[in-house]
Structure formats: structure tokens, C-alpha cells
C-alpha positions in Angstrom: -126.0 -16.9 -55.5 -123.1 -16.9 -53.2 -120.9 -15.7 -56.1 -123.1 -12.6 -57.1 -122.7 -12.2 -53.1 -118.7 -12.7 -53.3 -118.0 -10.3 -55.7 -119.3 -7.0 -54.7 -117.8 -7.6 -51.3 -114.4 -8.5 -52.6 -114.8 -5.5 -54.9 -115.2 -3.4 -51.6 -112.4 -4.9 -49.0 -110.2 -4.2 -52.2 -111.3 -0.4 -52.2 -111.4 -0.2 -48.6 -108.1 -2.0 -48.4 -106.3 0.8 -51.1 -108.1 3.6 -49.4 -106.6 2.7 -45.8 -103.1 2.3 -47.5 -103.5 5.5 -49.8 -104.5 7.0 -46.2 -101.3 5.6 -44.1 -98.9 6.3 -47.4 -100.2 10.0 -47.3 -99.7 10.6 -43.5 -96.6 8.6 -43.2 -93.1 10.0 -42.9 -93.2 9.5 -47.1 -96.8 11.5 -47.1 -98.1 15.0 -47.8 -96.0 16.1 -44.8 -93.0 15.3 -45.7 -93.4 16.9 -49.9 -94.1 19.7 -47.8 -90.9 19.9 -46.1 -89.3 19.3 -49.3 -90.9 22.2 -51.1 -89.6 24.3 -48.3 -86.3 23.1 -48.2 -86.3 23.6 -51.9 -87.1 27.5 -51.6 -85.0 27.9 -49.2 -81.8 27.2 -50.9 -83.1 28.5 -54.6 -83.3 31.6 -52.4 -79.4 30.8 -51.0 -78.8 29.9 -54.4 -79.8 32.9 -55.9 -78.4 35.5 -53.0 -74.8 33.4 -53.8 -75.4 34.3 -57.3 -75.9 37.9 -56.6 -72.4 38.1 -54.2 -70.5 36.5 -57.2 -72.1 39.2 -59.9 -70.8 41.8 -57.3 -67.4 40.3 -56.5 -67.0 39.8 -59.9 -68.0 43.1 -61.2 -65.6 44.6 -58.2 -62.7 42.3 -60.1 -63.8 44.0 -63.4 -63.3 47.6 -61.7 -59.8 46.6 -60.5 -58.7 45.0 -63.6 -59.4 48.2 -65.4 -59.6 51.2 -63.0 -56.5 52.7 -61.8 -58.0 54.5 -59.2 -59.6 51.8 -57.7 -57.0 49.8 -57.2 -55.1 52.4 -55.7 -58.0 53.0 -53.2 -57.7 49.3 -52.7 -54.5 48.8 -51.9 -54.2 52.0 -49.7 -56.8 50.0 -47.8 -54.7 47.5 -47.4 -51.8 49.5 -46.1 -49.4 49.6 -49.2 -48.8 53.3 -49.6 -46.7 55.2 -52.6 -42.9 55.2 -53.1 -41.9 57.7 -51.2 -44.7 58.2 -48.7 -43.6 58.1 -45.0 -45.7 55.8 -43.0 -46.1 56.7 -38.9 -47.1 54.2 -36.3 -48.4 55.2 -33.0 -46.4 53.7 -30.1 -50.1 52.3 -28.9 -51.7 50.5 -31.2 -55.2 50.6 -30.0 -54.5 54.6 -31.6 -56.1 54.4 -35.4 -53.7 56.7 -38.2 -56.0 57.0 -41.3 -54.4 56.8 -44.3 -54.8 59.4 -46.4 -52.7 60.8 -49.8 -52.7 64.1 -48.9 -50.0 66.0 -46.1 -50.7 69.4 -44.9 -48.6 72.0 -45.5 -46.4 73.5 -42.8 
């Protein structure tokens, strides 16, 4: 009698005894929480991930134009103050005064 009394109470302390742990596991720092944040953290840099892809496509495809477009990398490196052989360049004796470049002079 005592047995067929033991059993189904050991059978329930072991049930209770998972449940509480499957309970503290879920709401401890290694719980539901916590997958959350990961999930997040994992959207957030897919999205970083894919904006850095973007930029490269776009720096790359500005390389492409260079490498091949002649008028693009002159408009580049007039950007950069290189100017034609033979062009005059003018600097203001205050340089807080902006001189845009341009290819064409007018005419006297």
C-alpha cells in the first residue's frame, strides 16, 4: 500500500520539481528575455550589415566610373584641386574667401 502511495507522489515532486526549474531557466538571464535581446541584436546588425553592403556596391560602382570615364575623373580630381597644365590657379590673401574651381575663363 505505501508503494502504490510512493509512486504517484514521486511522479509529481519530479514534475513539479522540472516545472519550477523549466520556470527559473526561462526567466533567468539564459531565459526568454535574454533570446529576445539576441534576436534584436541580430536585426540590428543584418540591417548594419546590409546598409555596409550597399556603401561598398556604391563605392565600388563610383571606382568602376573612374576606371572608365574620363570625365569623371577629371571632375574628381578638379575636386580635389589638381587643375590642367596650363591653367592659372588664384588664392585669395584670406582664406576664409572660397574660389570655385571652374574650367571655363571669361573673356575680356
Amino acid at each position: 500500500m505505501f508503494r502504490a502511495f510512493l509512486r504517484p507522489v514521486a511522479a509529481l515532486a519530479a514534475l513539479s520539481g522540472l516545472a519550477a526549474y523549466a520556470a527559473i531557466m526561462l526567466r533567468g538571464p539564459q531565459g526568454l528575455e535574454a533570446l529576445a535581446e539576441k534576436h534584436s541584436q541580430i536585426r540590428s546588425l543584418q540591417e548594419y550589415n546590409d546598409r555596409l553592403k550597399h556603401e561598398i556596391e556604391l563605392k565600388q560602382g563610383r571606382i568602376q566610373r573612374l576606371n572608365s570615364d574620363r570625365t569623371a575623373q577629371e571632375v574628381e580630381l578638379e575636386r580635389h584641386g589638381y587643375m590642367h597644365e596650363g591653367d592659372t590657379r588664384f588664392t585669395p590673401a584670406d582664406p576664409s574667401v572660397k574660389v570655385p574651381v571652374t574650367g571655363a575663363v571669361p573673356a575680356p
